[in-house]
C-alpha positions as CSV (number, residue, x, y, z in Angstrom):
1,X,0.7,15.5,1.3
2,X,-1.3,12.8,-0.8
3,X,-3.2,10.0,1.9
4,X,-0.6,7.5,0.1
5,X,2.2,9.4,0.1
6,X,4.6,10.4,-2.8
7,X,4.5,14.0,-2.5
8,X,5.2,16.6,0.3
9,X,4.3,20.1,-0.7
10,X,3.9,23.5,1.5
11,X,1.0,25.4,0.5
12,X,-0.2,28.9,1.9
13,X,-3.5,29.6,2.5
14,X,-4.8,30.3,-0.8
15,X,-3.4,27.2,-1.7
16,X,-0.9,28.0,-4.0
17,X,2.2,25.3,-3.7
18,X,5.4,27.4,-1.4
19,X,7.5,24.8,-1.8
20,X,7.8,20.7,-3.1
21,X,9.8,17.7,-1.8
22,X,10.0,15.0,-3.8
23,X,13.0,13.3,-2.9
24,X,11.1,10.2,-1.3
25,X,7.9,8.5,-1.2
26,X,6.4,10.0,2.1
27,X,4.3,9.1,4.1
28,X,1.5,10.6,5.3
29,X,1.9,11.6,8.6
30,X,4.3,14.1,9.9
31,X,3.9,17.9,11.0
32,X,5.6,20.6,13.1
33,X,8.0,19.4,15.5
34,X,8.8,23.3,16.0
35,X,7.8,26.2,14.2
36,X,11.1,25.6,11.7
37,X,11.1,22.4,11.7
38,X,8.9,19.4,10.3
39,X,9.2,16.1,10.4
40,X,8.0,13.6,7.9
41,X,8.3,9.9,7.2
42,X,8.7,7.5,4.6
43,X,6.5,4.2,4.1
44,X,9.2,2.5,4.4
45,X,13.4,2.2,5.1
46,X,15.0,4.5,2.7
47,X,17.2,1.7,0.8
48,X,20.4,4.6,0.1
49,X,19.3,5.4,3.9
50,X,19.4,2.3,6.1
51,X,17.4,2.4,8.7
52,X,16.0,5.4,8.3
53,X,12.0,6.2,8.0
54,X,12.1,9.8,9.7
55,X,13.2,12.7,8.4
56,X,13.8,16.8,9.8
57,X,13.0,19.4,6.8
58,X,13.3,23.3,7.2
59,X,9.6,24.0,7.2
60,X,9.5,27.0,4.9
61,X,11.7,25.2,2.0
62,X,11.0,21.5,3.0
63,X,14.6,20.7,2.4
64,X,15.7,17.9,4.4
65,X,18.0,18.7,7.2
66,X,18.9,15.2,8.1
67,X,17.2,11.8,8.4
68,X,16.6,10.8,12.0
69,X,19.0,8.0,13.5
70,X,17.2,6.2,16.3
71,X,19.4,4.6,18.8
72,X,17.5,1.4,18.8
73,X,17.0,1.5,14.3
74,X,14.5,2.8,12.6
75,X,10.9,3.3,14.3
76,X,8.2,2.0,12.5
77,X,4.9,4.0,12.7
78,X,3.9,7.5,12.3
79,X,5.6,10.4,14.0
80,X,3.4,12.2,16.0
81,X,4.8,15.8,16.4
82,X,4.0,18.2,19.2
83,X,5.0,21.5,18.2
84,X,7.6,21.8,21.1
85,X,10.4,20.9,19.4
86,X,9.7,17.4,20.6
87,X,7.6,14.2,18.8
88,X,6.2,10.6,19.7
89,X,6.9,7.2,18.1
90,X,5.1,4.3,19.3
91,X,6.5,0.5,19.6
92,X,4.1,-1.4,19.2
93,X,6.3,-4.6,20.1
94,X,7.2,-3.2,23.4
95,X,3.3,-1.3,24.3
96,X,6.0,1.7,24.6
97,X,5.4,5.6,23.9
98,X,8.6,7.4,22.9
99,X,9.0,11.2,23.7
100,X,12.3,12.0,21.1
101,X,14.1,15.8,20.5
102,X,16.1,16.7,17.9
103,X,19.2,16.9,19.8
104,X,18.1,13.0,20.7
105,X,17.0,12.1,16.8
């Protein structure tokens, strides 16, 4: 993923490109949330997707599965995944640490 965003592209080791997403301008944080999953963000509210700055994609295609719908609106910040099929958001209005699932997101 470009340090400004724009692209999101799988790569294997060698580095040849597995597969592209180039549906939005992403962010650039974002990584595993499980080992089929990743989650990625956008820079800013999707306008066609309001509210929405997360996003679940199949890790070996890095189609999206579905944006992620926050109970409270969209989170700003990075997405800080932990591999577990959870992630963190933080708000930094509130000094609060969010612990989210995909069932929850």
């Amino acid at each position: 993923m470009e340090h400004y965003g724009a692209d999101l592209r799988l790569h294997a080791l060698d580095g040849t490109v597995l597969a592209e997403q180039d549906a939005y301008t992403w962010d650039y944080g974002g990584g595993f949330v499980d080992a089929g999953t990743l989650i990625a963000g956008t820079g800013v509210v999707h306008p066609e997707e309001e509210g929405v700055r997360h996003w679940l994609l199949d890790a070996a295609t890095l189609e999206v599965r579905w944006p992620v719908a926050y109970p409270s609106g969209a989170v700003g910040g990075l997405d800080r995944p932990l591999g577990d099929g959870t992630w963190l958001t933080y708000d930094e209005e509130g000094g609060t640490l969010h612990r989210w699932s995909a069932a929850e997101g």
